[in-house]
C-alpha positions in Angstrom: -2.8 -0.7 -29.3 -2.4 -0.1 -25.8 -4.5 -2.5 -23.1 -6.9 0.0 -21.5 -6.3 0.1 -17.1 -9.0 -0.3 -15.3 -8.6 0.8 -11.5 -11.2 0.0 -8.9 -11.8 2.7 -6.5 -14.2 2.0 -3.0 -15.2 4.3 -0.6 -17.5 4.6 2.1 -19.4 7.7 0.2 -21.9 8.3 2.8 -19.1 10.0 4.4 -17.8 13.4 3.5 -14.3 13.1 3.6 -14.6 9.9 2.2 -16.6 11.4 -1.3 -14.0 13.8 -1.0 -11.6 12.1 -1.3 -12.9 9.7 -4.0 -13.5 11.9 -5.9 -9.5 13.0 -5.7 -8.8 10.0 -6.9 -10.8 9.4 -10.2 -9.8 12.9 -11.1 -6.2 11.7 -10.8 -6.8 8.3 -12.7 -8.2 10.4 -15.4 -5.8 12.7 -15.6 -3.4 9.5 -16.3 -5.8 8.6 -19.1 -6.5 5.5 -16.6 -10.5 4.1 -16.3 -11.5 4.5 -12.8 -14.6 1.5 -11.8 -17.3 2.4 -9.1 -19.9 0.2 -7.8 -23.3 1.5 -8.8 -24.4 3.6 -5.5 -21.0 4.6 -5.0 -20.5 6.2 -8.8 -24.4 8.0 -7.9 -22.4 9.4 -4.9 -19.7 10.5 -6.8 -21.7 11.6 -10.2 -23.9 13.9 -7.2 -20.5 15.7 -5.6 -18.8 16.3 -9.3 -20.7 15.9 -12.2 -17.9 16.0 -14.5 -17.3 12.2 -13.3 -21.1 11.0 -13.6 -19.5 8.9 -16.7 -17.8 6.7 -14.7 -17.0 2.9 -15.5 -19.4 0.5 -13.1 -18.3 -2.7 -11.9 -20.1 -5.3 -13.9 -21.2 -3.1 -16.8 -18.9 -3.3 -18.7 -16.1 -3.8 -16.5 -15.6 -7.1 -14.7 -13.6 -8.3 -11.5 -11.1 -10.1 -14.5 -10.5 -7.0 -16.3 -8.9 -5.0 -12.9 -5.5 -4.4 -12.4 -5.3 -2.7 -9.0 -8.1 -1.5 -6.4 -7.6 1.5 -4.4 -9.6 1.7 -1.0 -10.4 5.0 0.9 -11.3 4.5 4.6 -11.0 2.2 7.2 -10.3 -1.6 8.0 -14.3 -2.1 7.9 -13.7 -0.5 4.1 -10.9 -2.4 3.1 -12.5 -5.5 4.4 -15.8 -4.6 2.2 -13.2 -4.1 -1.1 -12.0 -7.5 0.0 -15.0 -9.1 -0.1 -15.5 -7.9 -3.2 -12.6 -9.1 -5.2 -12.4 -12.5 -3.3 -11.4 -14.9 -5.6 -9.8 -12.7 -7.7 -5.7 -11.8 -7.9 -6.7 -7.9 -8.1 -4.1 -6.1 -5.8 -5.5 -3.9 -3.5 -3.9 -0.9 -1.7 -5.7 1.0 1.4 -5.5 4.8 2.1 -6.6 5.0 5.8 -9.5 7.1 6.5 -10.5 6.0 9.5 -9.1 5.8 13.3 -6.2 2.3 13.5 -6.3 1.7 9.8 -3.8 -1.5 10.3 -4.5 -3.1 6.9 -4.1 0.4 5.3 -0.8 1.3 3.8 -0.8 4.7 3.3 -2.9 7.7 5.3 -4.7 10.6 3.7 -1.3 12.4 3.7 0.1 10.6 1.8 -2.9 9.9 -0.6 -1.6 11.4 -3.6 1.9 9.9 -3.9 0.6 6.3 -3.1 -2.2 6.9 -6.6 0.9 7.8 -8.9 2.5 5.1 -7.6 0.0 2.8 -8.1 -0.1 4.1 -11.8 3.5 3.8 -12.4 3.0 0.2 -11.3 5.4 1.0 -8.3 4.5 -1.5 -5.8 5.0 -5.1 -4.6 2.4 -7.8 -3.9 1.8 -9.4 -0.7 -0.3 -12.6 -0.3 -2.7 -12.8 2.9 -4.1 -16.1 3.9 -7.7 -16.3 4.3 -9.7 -19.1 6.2 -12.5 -21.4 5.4 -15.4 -21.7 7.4 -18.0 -24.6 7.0 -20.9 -25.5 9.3 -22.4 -28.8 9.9 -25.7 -30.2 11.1 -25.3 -33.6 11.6 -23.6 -34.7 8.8 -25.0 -32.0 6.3 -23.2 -28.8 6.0 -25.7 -25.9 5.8 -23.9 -23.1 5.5 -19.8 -22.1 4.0 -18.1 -18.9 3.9 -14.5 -17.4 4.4 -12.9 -14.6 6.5 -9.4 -12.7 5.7 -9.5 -11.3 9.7 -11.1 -14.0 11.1 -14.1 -15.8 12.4 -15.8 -15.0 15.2 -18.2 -17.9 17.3 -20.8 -16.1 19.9 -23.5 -16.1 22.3 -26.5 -14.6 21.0 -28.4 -13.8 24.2 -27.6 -13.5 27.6 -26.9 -17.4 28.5 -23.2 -18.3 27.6 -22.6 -20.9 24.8 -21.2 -24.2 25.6 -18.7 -25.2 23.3 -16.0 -28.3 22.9 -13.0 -27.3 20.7 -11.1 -30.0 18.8 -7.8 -29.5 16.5 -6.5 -31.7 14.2 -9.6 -34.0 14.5 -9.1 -34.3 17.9 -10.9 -33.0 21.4 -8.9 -30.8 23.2 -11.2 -28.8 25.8 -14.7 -27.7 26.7 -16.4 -24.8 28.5 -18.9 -22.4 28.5 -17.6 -18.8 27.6 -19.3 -15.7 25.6 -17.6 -16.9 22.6 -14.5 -18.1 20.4 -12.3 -16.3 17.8 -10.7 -18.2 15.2 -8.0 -15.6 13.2 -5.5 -15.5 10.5 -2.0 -13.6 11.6 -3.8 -10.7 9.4 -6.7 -10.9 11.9 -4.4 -11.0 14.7 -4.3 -7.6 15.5 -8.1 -7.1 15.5 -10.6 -8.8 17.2 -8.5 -11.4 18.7 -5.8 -8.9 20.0 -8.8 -7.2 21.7 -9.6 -10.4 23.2 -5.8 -11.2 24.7 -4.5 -12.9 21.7 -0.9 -12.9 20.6 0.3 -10.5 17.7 1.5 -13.1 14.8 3.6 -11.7 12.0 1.4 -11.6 8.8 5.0 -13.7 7.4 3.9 -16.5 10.0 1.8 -19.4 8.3 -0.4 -19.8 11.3 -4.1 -19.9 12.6 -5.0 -18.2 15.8 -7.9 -19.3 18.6 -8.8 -16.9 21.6 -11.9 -17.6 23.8 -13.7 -15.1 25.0 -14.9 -14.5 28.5 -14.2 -18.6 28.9 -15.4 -20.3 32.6 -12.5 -23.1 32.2 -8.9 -23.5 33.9 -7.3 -24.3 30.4 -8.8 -21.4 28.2 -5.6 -19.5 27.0 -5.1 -18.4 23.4 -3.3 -20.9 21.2 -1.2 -21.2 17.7 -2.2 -23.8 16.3 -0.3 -25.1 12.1 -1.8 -23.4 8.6 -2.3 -27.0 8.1 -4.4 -27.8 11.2 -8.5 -28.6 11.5 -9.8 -26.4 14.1 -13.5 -27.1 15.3 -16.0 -25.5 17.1 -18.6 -27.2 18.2 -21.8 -26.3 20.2 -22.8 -28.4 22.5 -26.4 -29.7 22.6 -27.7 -28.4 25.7 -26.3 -25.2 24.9 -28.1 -22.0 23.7 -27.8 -20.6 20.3 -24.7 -18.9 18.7 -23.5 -16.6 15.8 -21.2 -17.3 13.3 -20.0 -13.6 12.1 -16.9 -13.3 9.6 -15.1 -10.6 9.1 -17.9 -8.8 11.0 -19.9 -9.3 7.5 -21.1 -12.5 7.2 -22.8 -14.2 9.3 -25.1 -17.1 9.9 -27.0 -18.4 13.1 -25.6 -21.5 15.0 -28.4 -23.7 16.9 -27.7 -26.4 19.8 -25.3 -29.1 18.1 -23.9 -27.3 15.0 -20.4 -28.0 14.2 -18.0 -25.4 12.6 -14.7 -26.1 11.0 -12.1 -24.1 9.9 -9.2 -24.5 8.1 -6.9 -22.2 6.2 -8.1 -21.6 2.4 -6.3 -22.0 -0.6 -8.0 -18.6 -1.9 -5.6 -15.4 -0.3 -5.9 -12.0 -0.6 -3.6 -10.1 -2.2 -1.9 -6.8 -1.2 -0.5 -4.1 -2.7 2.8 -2.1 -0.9 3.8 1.0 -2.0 6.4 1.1 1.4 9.1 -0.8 2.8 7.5 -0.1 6.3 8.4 -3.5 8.4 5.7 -5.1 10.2 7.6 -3.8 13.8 7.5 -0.1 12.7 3.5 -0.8 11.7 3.1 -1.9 15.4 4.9 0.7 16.6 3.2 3.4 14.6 -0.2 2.4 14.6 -0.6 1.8 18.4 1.8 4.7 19.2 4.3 2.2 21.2 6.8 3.7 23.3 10.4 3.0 22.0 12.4 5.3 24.5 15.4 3.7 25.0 16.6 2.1 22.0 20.1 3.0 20.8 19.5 1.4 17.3 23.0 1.0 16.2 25.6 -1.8 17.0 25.9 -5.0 19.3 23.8 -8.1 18.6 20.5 -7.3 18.2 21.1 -4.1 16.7 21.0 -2.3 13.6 
């Protein structure tokens, strides 16, 4: 007897082309005899648009994270960072059809929406594994709060007073200022919030963790690289006013005068499907429409 496939599909249904295109999809995983999963609202959504599919498998009735072989997410990053939430903790591949604007964690666009579905159902892709961080918080010595981010981790001023902060790696001090905040990223995150806020691009092949202040009033406040292995911490000094702990632009938890946050790299990742053999270069070039004029492409050193 065969094993019956159970897909996950997420969508941001409050959107048209979004529903739209949802709905696509679970009429194509039916078609291949394959169990497309919802979460509750979202299966309302799509059960409203085409009633045929108001039958559709729910996510924890019936169908559990363990009993997924592949999610497929229609949208944006903000989507495909929702779907990751979800299955965090879980080795469920997930592939992203970009819906949105940038898209960077997608690997396919609504063009190609169709094609990247039957390949997903012929099982024609490979796995990539994204590091993820872990974030704690500390009160004195009690930790009060822990959470994780695949993009990255994001340390701020709440009001309009800056936050004074003293930054340590690998259990030791290494500067102090005030500034409006800190981001702490993964090479995944690295081209999101902290490449908005001057950080370096890291290949997501580089074992790395990424720090980029924001806005800092300090001579020594560049962005830095810093080991997989290392300890970064974040700490907020006394007199300073409160902060923000926000992860992944999801979570997030309220730092007061004092609180300490560490992060280090997890040993949970997040695991990616690819249905191309796109290198990372041609990503950067494509999705921030880089100019390449010039390049001859074929022979002498550096050359393909």
């Amino acid at each position: 007897m065969s094993k019956v496939r159970n897909i996950l599909v997420v969508s941001h249904t409050a959107q048209p082309d979004s529903l739209e295109a949802c709905v696509e999809v679970c009429h194509h995983l039916r078609e291949a005899g394959v169990t497309a999963v919802l979460r509750d609202t979202e299966r309302d959504a799509v059960a409203a648009a085409a009633p045929d599919l108001s039958d559709l498998a729910v996510l924890g009735e019936g169908v559990n994270l363990a009993d997924l072989e592949c999610a497929i997410v229609l949208g944006g990053d903000g989507t495909i960072l929702r779907a990751a939430e979800a299955l965090h903790g879980v080795d469920v591949p997930l592939v992203g059809i970009n819906l949105g604007r940038v898209g960077f964690l997608a690997e396919a666009e609504r063009s190609g929406m169709t094609d990247t579905v039957a390949r997903v159902l012929a099982g024609d892709y490979t796995v990539e594994k994204r590091s993820t961080l872990d974030v704690r918080v500390f009160e004195g010595d009690k930790q009060v709060f822990q959470t994780w981010s695949l993009n990255e981790a994001a340390i701020e001023k709440m009001a309009s007073r800056m936050l004074e902060v003293v930054i340590g790696v690998d259990q030791r001090p290494l500067s102090s200022f005030g500034c409006d905040g800190v981001v702490v990223a993964t090479p995944t995150g690295s081209t999101a919030y902290a490449f908005s806020a001057g950080g370096p691009v890291v290949w997501p092949t580089v074992s790395a963790m990424v720090l980029v202040p924001l806005s800092a009033h300090a001579l020594f406040a560049r962005p830095l690289v810093t080991a997989p292995t290392s300890t970064i911490v974040v700490e907020v000094e006394a007199h300073s006013a409160p902060g923000v702990l926000t992860c992944d632009g999801r979570r997030t938890f309220e730092l007061a005068p004092g609180a300490r946050i560490v992060i280090t790299t997890s040993d949970v990742a997040i695991t990616l499907a690819r249905v191309h053999n796109e290198s990372f270069t041609d990503r950067l070039v494509n999705k921030f429409d880089l100019p390449v004029t010039g390049w001859r492409g074929a022979g002498g050193v550096g050359r393909e």
